[in-house]
Each structure stands twice: as structure tokens, then as C-alpha cells.
C-alpha positions as a printed NumPy array, in Angstrom:
array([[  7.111,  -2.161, -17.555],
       [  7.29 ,   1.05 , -15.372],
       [  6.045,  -0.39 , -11.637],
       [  3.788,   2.662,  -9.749],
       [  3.78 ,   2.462,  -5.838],
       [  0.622,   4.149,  -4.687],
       [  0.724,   4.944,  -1.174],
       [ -1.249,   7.704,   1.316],
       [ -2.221,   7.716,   4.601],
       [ -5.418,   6.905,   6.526],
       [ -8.334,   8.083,   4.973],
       [ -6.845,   9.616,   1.903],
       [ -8.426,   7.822,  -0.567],
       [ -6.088,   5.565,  -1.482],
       [ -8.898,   2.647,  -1.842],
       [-10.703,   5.386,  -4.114],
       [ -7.75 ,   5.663,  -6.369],
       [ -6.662,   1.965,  -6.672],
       [ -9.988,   1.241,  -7.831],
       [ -9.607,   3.967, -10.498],
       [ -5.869,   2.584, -11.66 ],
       [ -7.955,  -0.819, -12.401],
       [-10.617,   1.183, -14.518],
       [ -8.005,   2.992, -16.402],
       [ -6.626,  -0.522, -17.083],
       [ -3.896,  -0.545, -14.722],
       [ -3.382,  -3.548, -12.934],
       [ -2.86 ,  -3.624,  -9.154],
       [ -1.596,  -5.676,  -6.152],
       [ -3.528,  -4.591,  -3.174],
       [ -0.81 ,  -5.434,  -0.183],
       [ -4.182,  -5.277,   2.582],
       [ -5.783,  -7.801,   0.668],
       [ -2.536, -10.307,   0.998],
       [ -1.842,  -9.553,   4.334],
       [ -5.366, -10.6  ,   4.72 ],
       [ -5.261, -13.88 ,   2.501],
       [ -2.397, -14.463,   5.023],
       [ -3.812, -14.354,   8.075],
       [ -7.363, -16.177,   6.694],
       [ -7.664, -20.011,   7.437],
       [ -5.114, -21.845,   5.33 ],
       [ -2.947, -18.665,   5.16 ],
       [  1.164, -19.092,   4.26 ],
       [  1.699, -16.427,   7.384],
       [ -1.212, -18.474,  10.04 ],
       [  1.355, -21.567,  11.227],
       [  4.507, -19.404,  11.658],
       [  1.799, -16.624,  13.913],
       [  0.891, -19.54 ,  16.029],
       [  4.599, -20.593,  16.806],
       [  5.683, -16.691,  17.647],
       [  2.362, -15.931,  19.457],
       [  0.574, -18.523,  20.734],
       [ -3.386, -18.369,  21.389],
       [ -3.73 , -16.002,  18.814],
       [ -4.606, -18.601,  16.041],
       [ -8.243, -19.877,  16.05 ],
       [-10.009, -22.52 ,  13.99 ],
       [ -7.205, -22.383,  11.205],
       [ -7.066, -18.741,  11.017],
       [ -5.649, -15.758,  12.686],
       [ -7.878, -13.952,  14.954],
       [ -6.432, -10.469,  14.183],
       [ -8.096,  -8.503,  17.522],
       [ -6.03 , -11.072,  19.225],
       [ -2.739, -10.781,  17.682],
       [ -2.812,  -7.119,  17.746],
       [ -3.694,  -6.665,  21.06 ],
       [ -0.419,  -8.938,  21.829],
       [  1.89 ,  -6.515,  19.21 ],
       [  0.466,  -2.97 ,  18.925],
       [  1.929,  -2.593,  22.025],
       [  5.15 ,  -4.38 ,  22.185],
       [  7.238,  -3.191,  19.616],
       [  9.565,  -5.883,  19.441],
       [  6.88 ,  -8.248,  18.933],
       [  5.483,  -5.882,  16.025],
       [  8.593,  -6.454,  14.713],
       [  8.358, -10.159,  15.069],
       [  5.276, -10.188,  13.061],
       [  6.393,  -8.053,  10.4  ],
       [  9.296, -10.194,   9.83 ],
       [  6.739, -12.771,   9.345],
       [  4.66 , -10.787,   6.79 ],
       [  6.804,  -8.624,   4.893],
       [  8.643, -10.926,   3.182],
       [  5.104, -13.156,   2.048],
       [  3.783,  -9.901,   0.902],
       [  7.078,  -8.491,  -0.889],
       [  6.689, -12.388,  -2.845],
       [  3.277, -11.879,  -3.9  ],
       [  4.25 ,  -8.744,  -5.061],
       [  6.914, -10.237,  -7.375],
       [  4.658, -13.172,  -8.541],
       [  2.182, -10.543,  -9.548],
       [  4.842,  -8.239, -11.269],
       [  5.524, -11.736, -13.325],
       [  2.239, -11.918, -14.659],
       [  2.248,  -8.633, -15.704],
       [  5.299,  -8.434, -17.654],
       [  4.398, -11.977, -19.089],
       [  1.065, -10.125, -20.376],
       [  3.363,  -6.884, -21.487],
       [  1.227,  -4.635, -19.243],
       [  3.   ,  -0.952, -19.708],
       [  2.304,  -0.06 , -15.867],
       [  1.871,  -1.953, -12.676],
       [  1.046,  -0.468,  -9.715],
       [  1.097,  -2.205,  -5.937],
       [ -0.707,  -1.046,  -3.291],
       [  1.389,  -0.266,   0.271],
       [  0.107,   1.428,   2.845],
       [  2.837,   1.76 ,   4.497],
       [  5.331,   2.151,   1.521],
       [  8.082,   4.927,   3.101],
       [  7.406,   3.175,   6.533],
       [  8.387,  -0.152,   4.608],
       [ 11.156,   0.981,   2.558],
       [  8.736,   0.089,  -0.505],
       [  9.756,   3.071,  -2.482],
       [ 13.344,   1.208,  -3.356],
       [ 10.635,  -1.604,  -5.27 ],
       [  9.601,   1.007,  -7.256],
       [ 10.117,   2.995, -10.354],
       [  8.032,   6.078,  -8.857],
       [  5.526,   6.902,  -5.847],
       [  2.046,   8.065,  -6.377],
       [  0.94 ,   9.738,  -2.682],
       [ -2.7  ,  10.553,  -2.345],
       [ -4.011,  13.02 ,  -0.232],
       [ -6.775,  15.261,   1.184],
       [ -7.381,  18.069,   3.988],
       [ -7.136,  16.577,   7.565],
       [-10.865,  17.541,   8.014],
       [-11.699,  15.51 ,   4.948],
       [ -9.147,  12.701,   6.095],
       [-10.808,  12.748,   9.548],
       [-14.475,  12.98 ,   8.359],
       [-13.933,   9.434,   5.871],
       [-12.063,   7.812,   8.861],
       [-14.558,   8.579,  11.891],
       [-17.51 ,   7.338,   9.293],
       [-16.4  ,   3.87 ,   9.025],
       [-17.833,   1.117,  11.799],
       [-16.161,   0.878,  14.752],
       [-13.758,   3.551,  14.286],
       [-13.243,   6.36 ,  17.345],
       [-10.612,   9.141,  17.354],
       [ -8.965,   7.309,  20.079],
       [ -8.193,   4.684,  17.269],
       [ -7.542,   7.36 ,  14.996],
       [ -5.321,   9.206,  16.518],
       [ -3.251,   5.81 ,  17.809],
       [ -3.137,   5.029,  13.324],
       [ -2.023,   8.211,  12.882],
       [  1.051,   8.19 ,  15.238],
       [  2.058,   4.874,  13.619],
       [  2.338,   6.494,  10.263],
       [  4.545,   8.565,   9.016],
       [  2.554,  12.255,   8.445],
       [  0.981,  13.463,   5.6  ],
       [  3.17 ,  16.09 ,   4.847],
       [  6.47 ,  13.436,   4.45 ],
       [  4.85 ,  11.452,   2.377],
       [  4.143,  14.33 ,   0.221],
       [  7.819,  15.112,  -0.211],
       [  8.704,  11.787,  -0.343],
       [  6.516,  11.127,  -3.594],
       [  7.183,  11.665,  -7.239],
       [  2.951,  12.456,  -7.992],
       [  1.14 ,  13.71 ,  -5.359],
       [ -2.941,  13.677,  -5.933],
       [ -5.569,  15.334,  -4.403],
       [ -8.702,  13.474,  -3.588],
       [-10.524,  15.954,  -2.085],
       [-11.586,  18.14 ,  -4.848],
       [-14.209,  15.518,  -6.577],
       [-13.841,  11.848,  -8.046],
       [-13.617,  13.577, -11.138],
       [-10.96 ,  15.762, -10.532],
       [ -8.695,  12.479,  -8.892],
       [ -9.77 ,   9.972, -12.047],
       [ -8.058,  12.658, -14.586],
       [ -4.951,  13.067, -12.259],
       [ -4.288,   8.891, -12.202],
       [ -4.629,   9.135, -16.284],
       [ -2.402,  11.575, -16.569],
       [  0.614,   9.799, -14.38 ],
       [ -0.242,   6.679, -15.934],
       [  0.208,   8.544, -19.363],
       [  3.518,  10.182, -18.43 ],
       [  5.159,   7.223, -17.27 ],
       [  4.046,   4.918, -20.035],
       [  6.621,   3.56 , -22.341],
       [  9.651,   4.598, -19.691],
       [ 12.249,   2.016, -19.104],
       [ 12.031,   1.002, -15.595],
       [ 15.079,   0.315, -12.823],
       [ 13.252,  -2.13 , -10.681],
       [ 11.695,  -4.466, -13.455],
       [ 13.133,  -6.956, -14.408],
       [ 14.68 ,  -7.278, -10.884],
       [ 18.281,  -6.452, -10.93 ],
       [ 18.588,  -4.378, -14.026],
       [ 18.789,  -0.766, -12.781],
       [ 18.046,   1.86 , -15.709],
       [ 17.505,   5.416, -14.312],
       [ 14.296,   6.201, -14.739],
       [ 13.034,  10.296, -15.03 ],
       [  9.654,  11.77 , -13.403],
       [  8.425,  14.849, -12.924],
       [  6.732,  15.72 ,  -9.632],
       [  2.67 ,  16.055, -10.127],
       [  0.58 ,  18.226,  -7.547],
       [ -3.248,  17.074,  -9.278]])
């Protein structure tokens, strides 16, 4: 089973594409969606977030505008809290990567944001980076509620840029030239990687594993 890391920053479209994977019949872990089981009431991550930073748990859950405003700027205390997450999210990874194998699914993909930032790319048999103009990128961001280029622009800084993750990445896809265009790109990675022996799965058998680079 070859495991797919699909990554890309802000506004990219990497929500677009993991939605596509799933209709192309890839399976994904969506690493936002954990992090967010998490925090919710009843979440693995919500007692050991009240004993690092107390008053930012409320009625069995994590209120998230109060734990960031006590990390986003205190980067030790970011760090804190990703030492608290990481590892939860890195297991449900693995528990998911189980089930897949146990089905004999030829592809899995997880979800990271913040894959390079994370070190994510050493989970993984090959990185799929989307990406789109920065006017397109800006446009999709500014649109959603709440959003301001103040917030932007403080996202952006805490990501590594566009252009990185571009070199970084074994496919890189385009998601501003039409849903069309980006649904035929993800079929045609998930086609070339297919049936390729992966180094990360089962964990701790390492078999190289050969890619070519993809510009969609």
C-alpha cells in the first residue's frame, strides 16, 4: 500500500482535492478533522490542555479562541501544545493506515497541513503539494467568514511558502485552472503510484520507492 501525503498551503485547495482522492476511491485521514475530534468535549488531547493551560478548557471541551490566544504568541507554549497533539494525530494516522491495509486499499493518502513544517514527509511514500496563483490563494482565503488579511498574512508567516513546498513535493497540482483540470491530475498520481511497493508501510520495512515529479 503506497501512503500519499497531500499537503498545500492556505487557500490552495487542498480541501478541494481531498474530497476528490475520496471520489476517485482513495481513502483519506483528514489531520484538521482529528485535531478537531481532539479538542471537542470528550477529546484524548482536552484533559492534558487543561493541565498545560489552564482556563482554556470549557464545559468538557477546548475553547480554541482561548487556547490560541495563550500560544500563537508564545512560542514555547506552541510548542507545548504541539507536543500534546502531534503525537494523538501521528496515532490516528497509523490506526487509519491499519484499516486500510487490512481492507488491501492500493493508496492511502493523509491529510497534513502542515506536512514539511511537521516533518510528515518522512511518514510518507510521496508528497502531493497543491497549489494556485497568490491572487487566487488570496481571493478563496479573504471569502471565508471572519477571515481579514491581518489574519492572513499572520497564517501565511507561520507556513512555510508556497514556492518550498513546491520543491519539496514529488506531484505538484494546480488548482487554479478548473475542477476539471485538478480531478484528472489526482487520477493520474493515484494511477502512477498504484501497485508500487512502499518504504513507510508496513512501519519499519523500508523499500525504496521511485516517483516522478508531476507539474498538473
Amino acid at each position: 500500500m503506497i501512503v500519499l501525503g497531500l499537503t498545500g498551503s492556505i487557500g490552495m485547495g487542498k480541501s478541494t482535492a481531498a474530497r476528490m482522492l475520496k471520489r476517485l476511491g482513495v481513502p483519506v485521514h483528514d489531520s484538521d478533522a482529528t485535531v478537531h475530534r481532539l479538542l471537542g468535549r470528550g477529546g484524548a488531547a482536552v484533559p492534558l490542555i487543561d493541565r498545560q493551560f489552564p482556563g482554556t478548557v470549557r464545559d468538557g471541551a477546548v475553547d480554541r479562541q482561548a487556547l490560541g490566544a495563550v500560544v500563537f504568541r508564545d512560542p514555547q507554549a506552541l510548542r507545548r501544545l504541539e507536543g500534546i497533539l502531534h503525537p494523538l494525530v501521528q496515532g490516528s494516522q497509523r490506526r487509519f493506515l491499519a484499516r486500510c491495509a487490512a481492507r488491501r486499499d492500493p493508496v492511502a493518502v493523509l491529510d497534513i497541513p502542515l506536512l514539511f513544517e511537521t516533518g510528515g514527509e518522512r511518514r510518507v511514500d510521496a508528497v502531493v503539494c497543491v497549489t494556485a496563483p497568490p491572487a487566487i490563494q488570496r481571493a478563496r482565503v479573504l471569502a471565508r467568514p471572519g477571515m481579514t488579511a491581518e489574519k492572513l498574512a499572520g497564517i501565511l508567516r507561520r507556513q512555510m511558502p508556497d514556492r518550498e513546498k513546491r520543491r519539496r513535493a514529488d506531484f505538484v497540482v494546480e488548482t487554479g485552472l478548473g475542477r476539471a483540470r485538478t480531478l484528472r491530475a489526482l487520477a493520474r498520481i493515484v494511477r502512477l503510484v498504484t501497485g508500487r511497493r512502499s518504504r513507510v508501510w508496513p512501519p519499519r520495512r523500508y523499500s525504496p520507492v521511485t516517483v516522478k515529479h508531476f507539474h498538473a
